[in-house]
C-alpha positions in Angstrom: -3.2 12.7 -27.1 -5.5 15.8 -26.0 -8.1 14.1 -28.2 -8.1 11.1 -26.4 -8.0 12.1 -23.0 -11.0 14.6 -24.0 -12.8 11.1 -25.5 -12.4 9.4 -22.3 -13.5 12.5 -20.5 -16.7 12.7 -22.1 -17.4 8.8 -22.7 -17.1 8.7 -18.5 -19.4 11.8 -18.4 -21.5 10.2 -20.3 -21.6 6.9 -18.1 -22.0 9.0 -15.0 -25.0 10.9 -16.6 -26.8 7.4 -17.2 -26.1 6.0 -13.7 -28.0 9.0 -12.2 -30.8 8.8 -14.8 -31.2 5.5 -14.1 -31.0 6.1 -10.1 -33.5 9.0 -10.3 -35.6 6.4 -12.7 -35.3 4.1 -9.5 -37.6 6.6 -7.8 -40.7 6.4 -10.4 -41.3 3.0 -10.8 -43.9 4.0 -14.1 -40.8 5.1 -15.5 -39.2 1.8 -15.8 -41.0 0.7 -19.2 -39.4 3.2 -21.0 -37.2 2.0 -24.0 -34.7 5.0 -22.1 -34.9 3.4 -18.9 -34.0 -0.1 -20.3 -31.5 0.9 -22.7 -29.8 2.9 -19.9 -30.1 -0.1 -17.5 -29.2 -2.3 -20.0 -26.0 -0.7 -20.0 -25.5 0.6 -16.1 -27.1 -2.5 -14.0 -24.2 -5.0 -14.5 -22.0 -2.3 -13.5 -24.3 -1.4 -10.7 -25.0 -5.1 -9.6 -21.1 -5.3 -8.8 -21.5 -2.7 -5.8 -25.3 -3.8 -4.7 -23.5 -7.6 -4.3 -20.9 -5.9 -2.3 -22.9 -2.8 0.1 -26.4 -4.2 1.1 -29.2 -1.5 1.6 -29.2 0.2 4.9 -33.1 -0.1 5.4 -34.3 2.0 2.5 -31.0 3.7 1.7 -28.8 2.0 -1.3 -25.4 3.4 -0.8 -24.1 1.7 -3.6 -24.7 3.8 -6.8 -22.7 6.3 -4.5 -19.5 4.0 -4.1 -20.3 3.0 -8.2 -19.8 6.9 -9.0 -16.3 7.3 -6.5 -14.8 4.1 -8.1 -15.8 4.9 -11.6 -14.2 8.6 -11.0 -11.2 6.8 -10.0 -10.9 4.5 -12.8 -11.1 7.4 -15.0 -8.3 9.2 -13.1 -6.1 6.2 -13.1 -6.8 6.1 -17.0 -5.9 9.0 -18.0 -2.9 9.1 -15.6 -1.7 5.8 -17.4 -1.9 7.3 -20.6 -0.5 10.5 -19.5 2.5 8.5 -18.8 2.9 6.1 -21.6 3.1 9.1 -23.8 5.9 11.2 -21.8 
């Protein structure tokens, strides 16, 4: 059970990692090429997409990678809580 909870752990650290690479990437637009860059967005823009269709920009400011982060942190709490309590 350890194991798995330490799997999910890292696979959401892992996620998180690419959704700031790939919002720092925003920044440098040379970047974007990259085979990184697309196999990270590959990966994080449909996630991404669901916040941007729900927050529009404020001007220049996208707060939507920021809401992205708080509800994936909380989908990885409520994971690992479920689990937690199938188990005991």
């Amino acid at each position: 059970m350890i194991l798995l909870i330490e799997a999910i752990d890292k696979l959401f650290l892992i996620y998180m990692i690419m959704i700031f690479v790939r919002i720092l990437g925003s920044w440098f637009p040379e970047f974007q090429g990259h085979t990184v860059m697309r196999f990270i967005s590959h990966y994080t823009d449909p996630y991404l997409n669901i916040f941007k269709r729900i927050i529009p920009p404020l001007g220049m400011f996208d707060l939507s990678p920021i809401v992205a982060i708080f509800a994936l942190q909380i989908i990885e709490s409520v994971i690992k809580s479920l689990l937690i309590r199938i188990i005991l």
